[in-house]
C-alpha positions as CSV (number, residue, x, y, z in Angstrom):
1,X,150.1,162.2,47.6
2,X,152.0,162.4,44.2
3,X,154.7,165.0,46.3
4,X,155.4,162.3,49.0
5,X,155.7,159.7,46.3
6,X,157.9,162.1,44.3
7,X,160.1,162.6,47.6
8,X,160.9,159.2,48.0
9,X,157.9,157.9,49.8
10,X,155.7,154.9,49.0
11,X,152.2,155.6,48.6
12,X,149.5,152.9,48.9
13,X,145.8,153.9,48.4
14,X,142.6,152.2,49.3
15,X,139.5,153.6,48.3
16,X,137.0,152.6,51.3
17,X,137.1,152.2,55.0
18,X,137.2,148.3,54.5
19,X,139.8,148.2,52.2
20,X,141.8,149.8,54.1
21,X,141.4,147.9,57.4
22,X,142.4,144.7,55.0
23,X,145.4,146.4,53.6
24,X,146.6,147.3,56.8
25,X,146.1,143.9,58.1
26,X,147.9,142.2,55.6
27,X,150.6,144.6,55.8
28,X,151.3,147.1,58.1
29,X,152.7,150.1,56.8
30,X,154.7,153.1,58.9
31,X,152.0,155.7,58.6
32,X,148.3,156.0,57.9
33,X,146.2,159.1,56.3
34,X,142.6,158.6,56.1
35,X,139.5,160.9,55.0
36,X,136.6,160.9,57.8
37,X,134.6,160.7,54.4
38,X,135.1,157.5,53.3
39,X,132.6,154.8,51.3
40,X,131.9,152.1,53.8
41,X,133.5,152.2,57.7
42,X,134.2,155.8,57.4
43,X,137.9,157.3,58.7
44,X,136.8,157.5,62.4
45,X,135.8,153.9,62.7
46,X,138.4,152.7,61.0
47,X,140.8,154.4,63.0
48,X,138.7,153.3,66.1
49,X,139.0,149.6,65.1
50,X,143.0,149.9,64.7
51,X,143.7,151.4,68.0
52,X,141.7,148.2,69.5
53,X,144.2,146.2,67.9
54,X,147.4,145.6,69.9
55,X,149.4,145.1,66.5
56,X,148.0,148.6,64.9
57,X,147.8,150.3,68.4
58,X,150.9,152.7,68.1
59,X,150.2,152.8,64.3
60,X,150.7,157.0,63.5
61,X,146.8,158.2,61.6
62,X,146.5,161.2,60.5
63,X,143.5,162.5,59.5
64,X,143.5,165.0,56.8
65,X,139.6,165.2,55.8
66,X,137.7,168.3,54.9
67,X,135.3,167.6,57.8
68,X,136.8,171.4,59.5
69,X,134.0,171.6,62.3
70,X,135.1,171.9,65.9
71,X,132.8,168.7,66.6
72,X,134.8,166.9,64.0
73,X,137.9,167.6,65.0
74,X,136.8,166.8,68.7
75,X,135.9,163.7,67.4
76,X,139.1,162.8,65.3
77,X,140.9,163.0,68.6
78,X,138.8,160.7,70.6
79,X,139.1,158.0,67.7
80,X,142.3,157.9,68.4
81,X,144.3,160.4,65.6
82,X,147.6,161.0,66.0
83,X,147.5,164.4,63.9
84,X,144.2,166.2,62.1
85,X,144.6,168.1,59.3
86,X,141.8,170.0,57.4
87,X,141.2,170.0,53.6
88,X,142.3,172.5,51.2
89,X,145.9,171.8,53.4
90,X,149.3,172.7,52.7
91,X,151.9,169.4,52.3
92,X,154.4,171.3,54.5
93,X,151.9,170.1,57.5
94,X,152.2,166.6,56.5
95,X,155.8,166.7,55.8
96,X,156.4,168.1,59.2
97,X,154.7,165.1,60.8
98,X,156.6,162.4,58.6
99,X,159.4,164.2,59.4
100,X,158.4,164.0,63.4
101,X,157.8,160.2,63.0
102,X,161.3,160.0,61.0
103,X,163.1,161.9,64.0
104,X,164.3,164.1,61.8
105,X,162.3,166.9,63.8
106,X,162.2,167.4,67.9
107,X,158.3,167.8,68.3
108,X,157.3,170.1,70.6
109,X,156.6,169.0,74.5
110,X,153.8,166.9,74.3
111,X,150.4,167.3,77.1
112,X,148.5,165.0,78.4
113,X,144.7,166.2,78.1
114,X,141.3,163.7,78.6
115,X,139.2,164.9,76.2
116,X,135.0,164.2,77.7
């Protein structure tokens, strides 16, 4: 996260689940990245929790966790992820999704897909 901080971007960190729900709470911030693999409510539940909140609801959560299983991926979606990326990961796939949210990139056509 050093890079994003570096290019201009300001990085808060929580190190569990909880704290992060409280931080988020208390002040909403433009973007979340969360480990599935965190101490406490782990990254899914977390990310569960926030889409059942009308003030967090939209709130972009990405994922970027070295859970790499198609069963955890499957299961980032249905929390309610708006990107998933896999651990070791390249910063140019996180840059490319800030930049997205920024509207500095056109993201490709988007599909509607219900996930069982």
């Amino acid at each position: 996260m050093l890079k994003l901080t570096a290019e201009g971007h300001s990085v808060t960190q929580a190190s569990t689940g909880d704290d992060a729900l409280g931080m988020v709470s208390a002040d909403p911030p433009e973007l979340l990245v969360l480990d599935i693999a965190m101490p406490g409510t782990n990254g899914l539940e977390v990310t569960r929790r926030l889409r059942e909140q009308p003030e967090t609801a939209d709130l972009p959560i990405v994922l970027l966790t070295g859970c790499d299983t198609d069963h955890d991926i499957v299961a980032g979606w249905k929390s309610g992820a708006s990107y998933y990326i896999t651990k070791p990961f390249v910063i140019e796939h996180l840059r490319y999704f800030i930049k997205t949210l920024q509207g500095a990139v056109t993201p490709p056509r988007r599909w509607e897909v219900e996930i069982d």
